[in-house]
mmCIF file of the N, C-alpha and C atoms, coordinates in Angstrom:
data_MODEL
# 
_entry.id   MODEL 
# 
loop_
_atom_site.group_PDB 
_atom_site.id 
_atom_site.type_symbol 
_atom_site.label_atom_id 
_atom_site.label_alt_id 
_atom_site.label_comp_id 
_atom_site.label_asym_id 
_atom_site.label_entity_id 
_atom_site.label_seq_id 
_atom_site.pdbx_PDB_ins_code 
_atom_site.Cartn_x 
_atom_site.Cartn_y 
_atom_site.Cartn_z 
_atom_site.occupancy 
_atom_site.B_iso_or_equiv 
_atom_site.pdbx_formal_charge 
_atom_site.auth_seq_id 
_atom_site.auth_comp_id 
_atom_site.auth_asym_id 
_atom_site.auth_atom_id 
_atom_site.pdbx_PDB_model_num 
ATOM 1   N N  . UNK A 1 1  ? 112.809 97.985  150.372 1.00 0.00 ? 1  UNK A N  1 
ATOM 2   C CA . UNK A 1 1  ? 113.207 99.251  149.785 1.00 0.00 ? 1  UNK A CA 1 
ATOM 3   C C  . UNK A 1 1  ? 114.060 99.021  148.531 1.00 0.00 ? 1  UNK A C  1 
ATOM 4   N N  . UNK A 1 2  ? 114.819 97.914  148.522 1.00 0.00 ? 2  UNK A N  1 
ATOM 5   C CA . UNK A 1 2  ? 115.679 97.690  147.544 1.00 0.00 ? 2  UNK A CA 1 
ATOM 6   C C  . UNK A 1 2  ? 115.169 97.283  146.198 1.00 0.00 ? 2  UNK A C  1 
ATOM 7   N N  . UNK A 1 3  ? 114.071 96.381  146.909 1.00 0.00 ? 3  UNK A N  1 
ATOM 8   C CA . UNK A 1 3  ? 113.039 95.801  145.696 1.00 0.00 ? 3  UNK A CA 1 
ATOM 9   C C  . UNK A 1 3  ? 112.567 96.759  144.867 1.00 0.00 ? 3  UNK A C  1 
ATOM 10  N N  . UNK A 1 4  ? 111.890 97.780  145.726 1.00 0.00 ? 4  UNK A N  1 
ATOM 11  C CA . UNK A 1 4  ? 111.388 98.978  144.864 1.00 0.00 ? 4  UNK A CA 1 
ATOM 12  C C  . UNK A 1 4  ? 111.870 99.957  144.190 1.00 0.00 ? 4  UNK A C  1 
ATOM 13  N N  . UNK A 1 5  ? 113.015 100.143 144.231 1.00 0.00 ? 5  UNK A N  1 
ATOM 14  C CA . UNK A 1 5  ? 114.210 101.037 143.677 1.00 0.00 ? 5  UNK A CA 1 
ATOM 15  C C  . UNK A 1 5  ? 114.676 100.188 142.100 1.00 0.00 ? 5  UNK A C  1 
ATOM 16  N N  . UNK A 1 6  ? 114.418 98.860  142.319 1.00 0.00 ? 6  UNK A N  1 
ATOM 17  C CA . UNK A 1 6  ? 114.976 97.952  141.419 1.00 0.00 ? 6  UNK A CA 1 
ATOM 18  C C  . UNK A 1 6  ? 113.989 97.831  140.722 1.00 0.00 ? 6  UNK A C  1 
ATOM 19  N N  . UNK A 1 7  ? 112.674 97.789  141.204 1.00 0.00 ? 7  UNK A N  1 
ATOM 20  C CA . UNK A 1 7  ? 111.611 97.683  140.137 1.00 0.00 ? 7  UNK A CA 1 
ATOM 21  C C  . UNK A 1 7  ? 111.543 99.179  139.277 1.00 0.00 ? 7  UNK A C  1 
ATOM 22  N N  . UNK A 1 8  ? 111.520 100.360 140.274 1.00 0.00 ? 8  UNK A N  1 
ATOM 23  C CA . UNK A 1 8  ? 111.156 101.507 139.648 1.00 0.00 ? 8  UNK A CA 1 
ATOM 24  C C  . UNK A 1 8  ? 112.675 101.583 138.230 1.00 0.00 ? 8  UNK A C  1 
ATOM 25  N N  . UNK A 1 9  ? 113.491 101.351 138.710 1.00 0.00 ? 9  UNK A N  1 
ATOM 26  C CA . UNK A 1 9  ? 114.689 101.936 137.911 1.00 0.00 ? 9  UNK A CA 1 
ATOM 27  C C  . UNK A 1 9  ? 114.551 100.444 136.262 1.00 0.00 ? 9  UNK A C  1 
ATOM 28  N N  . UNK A 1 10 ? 113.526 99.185  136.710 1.00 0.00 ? 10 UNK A N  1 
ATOM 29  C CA . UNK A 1 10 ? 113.474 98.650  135.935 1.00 0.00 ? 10 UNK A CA 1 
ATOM 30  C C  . UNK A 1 10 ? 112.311 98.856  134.842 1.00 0.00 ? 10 UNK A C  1 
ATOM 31  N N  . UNK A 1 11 ? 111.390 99.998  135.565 1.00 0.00 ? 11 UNK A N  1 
ATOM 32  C CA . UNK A 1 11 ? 110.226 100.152 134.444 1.00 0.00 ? 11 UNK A CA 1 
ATOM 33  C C  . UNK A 1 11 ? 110.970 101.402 133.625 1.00 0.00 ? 11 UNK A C  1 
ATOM 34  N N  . UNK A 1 12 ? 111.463 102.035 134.279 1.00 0.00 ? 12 UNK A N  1 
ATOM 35  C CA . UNK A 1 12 ? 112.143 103.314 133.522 1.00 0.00 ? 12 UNK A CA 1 
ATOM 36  C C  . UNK A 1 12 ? 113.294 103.031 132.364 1.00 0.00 ? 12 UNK A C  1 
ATOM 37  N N  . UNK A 1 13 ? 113.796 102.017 132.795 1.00 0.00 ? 13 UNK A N  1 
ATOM 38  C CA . UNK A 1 13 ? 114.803 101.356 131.466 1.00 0.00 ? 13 UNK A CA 1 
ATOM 39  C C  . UNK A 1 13 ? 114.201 100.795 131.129 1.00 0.00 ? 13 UNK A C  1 
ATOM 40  N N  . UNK A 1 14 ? 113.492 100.191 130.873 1.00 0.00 ? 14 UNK A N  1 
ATOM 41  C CA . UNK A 1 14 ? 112.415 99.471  129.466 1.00 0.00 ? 14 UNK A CA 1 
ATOM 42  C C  . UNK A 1 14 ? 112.684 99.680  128.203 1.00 0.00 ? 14 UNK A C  1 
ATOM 43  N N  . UNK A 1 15 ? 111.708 101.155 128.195 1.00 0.00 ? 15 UNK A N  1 
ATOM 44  C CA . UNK A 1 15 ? 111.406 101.622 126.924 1.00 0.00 ? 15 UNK A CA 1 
ATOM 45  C C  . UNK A 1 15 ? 112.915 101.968 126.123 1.00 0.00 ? 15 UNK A C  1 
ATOM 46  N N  . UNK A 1 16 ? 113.709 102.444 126.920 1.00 0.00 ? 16 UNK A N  1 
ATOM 47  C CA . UNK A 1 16 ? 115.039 102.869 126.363 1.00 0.00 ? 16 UNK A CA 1 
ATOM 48  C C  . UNK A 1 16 ? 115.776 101.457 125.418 1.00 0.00 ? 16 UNK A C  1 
ATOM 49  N N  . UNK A 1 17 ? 115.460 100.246 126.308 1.00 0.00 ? 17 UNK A N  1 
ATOM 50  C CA . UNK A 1 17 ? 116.349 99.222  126.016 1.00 0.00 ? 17 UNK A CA 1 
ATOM 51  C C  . UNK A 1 17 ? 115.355 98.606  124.590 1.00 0.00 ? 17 UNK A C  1 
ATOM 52  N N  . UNK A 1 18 ? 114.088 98.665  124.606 1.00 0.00 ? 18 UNK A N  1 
ATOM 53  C CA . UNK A 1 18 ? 112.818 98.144  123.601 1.00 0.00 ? 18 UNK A CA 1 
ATOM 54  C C  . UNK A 1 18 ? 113.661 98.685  122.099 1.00 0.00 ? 18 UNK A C  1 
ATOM 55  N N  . UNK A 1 19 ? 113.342 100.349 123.101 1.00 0.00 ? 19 UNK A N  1 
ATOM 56  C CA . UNK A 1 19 ? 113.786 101.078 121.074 1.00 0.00 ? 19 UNK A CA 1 
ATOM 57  C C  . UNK A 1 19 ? 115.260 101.081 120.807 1.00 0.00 ? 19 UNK A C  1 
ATOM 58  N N  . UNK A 1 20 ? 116.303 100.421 121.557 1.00 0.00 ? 20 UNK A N  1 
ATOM 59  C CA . UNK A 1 20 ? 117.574 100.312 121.299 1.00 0.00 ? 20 UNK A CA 1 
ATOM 60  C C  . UNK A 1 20 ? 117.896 99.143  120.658 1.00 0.00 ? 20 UNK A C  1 
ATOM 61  N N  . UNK A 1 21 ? 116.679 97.735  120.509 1.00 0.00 ? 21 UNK A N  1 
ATOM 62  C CA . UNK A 1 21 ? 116.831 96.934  120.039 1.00 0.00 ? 21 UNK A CA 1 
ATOM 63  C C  . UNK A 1 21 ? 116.029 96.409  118.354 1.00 0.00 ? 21 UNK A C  1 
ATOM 64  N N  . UNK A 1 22 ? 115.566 97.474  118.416 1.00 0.00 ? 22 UNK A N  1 
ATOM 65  C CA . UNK A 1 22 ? 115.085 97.879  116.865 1.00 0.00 ? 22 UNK A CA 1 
ATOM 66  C C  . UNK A 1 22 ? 115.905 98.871  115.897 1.00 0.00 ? 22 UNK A C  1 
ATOM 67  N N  . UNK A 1 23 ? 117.034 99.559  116.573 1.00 0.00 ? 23 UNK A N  1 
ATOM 68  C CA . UNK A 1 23 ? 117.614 100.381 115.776 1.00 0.00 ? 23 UNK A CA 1 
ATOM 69  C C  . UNK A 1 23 ? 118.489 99.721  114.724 1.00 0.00 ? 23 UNK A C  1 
ATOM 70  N N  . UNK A 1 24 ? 118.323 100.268 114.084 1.00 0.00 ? 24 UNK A N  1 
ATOM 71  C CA . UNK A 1 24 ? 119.512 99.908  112.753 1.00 0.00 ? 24 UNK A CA 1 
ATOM 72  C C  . UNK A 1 24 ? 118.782 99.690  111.344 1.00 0.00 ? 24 UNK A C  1 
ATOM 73  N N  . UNK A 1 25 ? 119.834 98.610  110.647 1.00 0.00 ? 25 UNK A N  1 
ATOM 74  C CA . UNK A 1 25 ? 119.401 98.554  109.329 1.00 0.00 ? 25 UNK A CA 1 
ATOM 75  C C  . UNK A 1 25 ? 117.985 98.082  109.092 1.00 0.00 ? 25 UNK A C  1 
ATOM 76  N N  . UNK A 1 26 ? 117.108 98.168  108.917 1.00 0.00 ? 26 UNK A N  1 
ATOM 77  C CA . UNK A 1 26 ? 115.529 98.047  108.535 1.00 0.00 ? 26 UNK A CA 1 
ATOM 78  C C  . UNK A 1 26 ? 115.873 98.545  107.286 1.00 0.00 ? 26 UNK A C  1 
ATOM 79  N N  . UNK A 1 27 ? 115.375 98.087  105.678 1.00 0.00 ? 27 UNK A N  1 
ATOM 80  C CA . UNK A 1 27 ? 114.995 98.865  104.881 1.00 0.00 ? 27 UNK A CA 1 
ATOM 81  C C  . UNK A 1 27 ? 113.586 99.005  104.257 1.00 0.00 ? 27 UNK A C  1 
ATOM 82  N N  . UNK A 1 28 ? 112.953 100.037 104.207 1.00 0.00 ? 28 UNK A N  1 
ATOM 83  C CA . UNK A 1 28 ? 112.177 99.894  103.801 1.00 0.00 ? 28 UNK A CA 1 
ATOM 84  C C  . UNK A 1 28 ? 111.954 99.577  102.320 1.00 0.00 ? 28 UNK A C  1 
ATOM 85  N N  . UNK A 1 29 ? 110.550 98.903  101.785 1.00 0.00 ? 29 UNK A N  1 
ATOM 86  C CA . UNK A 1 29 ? 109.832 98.172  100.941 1.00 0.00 ? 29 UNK A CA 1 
ATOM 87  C C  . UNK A 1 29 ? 109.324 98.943  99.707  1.00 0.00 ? 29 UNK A C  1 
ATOM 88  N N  . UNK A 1 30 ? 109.638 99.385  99.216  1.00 0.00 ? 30 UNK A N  1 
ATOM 89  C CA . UNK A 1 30 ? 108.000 100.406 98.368  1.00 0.00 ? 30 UNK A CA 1 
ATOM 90  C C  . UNK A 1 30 ? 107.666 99.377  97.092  1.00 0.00 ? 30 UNK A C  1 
ATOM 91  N N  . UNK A 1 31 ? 106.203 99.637  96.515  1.00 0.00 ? 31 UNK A N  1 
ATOM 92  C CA . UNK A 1 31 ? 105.638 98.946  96.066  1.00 0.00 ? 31 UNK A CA 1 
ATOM 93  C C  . UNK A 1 31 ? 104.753 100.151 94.985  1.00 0.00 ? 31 UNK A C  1 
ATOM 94  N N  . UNK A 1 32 ? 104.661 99.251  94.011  1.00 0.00 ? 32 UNK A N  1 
ATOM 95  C CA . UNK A 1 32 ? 104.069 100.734 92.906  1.00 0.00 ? 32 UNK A CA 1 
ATOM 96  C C  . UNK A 1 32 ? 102.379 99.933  92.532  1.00 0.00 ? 32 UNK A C  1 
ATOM 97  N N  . UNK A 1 33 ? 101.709 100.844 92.348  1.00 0.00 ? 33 UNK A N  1 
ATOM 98  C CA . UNK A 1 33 ? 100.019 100.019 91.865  1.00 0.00 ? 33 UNK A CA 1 
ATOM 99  C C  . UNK A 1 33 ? 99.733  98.758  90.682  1.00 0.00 ? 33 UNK A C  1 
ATOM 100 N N  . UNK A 1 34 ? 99.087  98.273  90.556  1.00 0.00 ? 34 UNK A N  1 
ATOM 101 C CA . UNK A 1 34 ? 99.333  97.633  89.156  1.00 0.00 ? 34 UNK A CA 1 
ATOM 102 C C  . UNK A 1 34 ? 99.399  98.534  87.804  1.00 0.00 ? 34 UNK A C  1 
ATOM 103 N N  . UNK A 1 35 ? 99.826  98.232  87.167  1.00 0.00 ? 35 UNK A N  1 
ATOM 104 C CA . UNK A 1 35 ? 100.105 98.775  85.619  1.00 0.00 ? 35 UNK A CA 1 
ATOM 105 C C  . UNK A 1 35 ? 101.681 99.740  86.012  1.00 0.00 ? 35 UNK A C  1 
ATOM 106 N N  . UNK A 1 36 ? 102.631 99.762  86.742  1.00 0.00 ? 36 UNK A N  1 
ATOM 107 C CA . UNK A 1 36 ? 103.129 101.013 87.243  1.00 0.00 ? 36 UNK A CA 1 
ATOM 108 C C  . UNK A 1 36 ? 104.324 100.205 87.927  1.00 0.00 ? 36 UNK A C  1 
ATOM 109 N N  . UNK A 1 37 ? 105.942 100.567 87.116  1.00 0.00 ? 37 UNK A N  1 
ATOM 110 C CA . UNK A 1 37 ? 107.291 100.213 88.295  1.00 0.00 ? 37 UNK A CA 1 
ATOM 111 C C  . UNK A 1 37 ? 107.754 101.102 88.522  1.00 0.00 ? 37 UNK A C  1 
ATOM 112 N N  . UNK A 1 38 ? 108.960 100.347 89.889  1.00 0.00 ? 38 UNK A N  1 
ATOM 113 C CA . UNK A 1 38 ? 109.772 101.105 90.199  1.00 0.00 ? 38 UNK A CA 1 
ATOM 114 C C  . UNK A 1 38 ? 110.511 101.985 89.545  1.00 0.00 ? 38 UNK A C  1 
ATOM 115 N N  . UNK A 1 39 ? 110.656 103.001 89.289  1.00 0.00 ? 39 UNK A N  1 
ATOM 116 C CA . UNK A 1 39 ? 112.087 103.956 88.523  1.00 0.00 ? 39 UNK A CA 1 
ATOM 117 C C  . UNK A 1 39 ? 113.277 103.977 89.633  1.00 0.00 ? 39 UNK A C  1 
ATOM 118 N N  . UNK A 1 40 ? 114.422 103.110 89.716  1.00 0.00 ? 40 UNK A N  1 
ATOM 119 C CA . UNK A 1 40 ? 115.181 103.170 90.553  1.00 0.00 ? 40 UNK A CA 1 
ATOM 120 C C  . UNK A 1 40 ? 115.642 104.607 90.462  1.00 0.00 ? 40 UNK A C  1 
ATOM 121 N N  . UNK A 1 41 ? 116.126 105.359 89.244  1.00 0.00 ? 41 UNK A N  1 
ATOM 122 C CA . UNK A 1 41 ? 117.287 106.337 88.822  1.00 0.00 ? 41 UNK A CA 1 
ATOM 123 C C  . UNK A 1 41 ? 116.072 107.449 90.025  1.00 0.00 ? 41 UNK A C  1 
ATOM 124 N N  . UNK A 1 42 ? 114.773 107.690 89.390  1.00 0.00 ? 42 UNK A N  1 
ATOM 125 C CA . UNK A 1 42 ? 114.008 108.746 90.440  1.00 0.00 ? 42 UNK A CA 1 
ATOM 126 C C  . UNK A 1 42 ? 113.632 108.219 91.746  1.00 0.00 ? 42 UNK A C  1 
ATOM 127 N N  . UNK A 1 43 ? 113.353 106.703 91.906  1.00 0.00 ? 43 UNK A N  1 
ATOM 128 C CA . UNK A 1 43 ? 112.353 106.329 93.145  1.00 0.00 ? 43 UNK A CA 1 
ATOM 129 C C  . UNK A 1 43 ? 110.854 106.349 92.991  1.00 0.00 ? 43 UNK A C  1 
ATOM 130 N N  . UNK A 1 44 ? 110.782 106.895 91.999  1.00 0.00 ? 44 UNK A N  1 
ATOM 131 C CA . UNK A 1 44 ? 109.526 106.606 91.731  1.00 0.00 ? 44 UNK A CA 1 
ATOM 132 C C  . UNK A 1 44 ? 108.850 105.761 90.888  1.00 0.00 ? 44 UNK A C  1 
ATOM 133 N N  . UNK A 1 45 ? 107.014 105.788 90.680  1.00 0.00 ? 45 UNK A N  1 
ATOM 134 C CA . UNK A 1 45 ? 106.584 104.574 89.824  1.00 0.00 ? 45 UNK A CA 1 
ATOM 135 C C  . UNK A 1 45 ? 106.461 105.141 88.686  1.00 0.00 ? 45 UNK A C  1 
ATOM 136 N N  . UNK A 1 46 ? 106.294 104.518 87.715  1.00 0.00 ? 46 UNK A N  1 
ATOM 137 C CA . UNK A 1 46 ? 105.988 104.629 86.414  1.00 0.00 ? 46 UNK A CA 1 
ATOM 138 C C  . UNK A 1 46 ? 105.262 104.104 85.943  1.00 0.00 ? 46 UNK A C  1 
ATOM 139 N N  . UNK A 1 47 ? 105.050 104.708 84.917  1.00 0.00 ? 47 UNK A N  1 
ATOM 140 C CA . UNK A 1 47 ? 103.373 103.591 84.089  1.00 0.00 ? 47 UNK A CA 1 
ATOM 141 C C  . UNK A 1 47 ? 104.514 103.012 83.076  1.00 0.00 ? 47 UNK A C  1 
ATOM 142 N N  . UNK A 1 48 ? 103.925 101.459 83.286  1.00 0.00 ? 48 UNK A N  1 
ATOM 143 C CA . UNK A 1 48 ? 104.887 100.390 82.010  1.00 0.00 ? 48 UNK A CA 1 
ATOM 144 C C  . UNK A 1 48 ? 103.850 100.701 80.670  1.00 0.00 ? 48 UNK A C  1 
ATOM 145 N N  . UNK A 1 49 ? 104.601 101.002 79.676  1.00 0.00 ? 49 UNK A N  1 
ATOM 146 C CA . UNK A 1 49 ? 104.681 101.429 78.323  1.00 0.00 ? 49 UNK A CA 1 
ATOM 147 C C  . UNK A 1 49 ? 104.743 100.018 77.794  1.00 0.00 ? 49 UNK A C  1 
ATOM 148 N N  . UNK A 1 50 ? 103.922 99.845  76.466  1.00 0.00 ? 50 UNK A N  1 
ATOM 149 C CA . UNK A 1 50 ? 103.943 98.557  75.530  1.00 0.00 ? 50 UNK A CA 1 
ATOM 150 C C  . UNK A 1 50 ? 103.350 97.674  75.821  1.00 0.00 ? 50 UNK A C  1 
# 
């Protein structure tokens, strides 16, 4: 009985503990097409001129 209480209460904390160990700083990447940068000031791409 104990076993099973311990298993059930161990599938149910799983998922909680999974996405608690991905939280935080991640930043994301962005990437602009060729011919085209970043504009930090907007975030957006731009077409390179010249």
């Amino acid at each position: 009985m104990i076993r099973t209480i311990f298993a059930a209460a161990t599938l149910v904390l799983m998922p909680a503990l999974a996405s608690a160990a991905c939280y935080g700083g991640h930043e994301q990447a962005m990437s602009c097409a060729d011919g085209m940068v970043l504009d930090t000031e907007t975030n957006t791409c731009t077409v390179v001129s010249g």
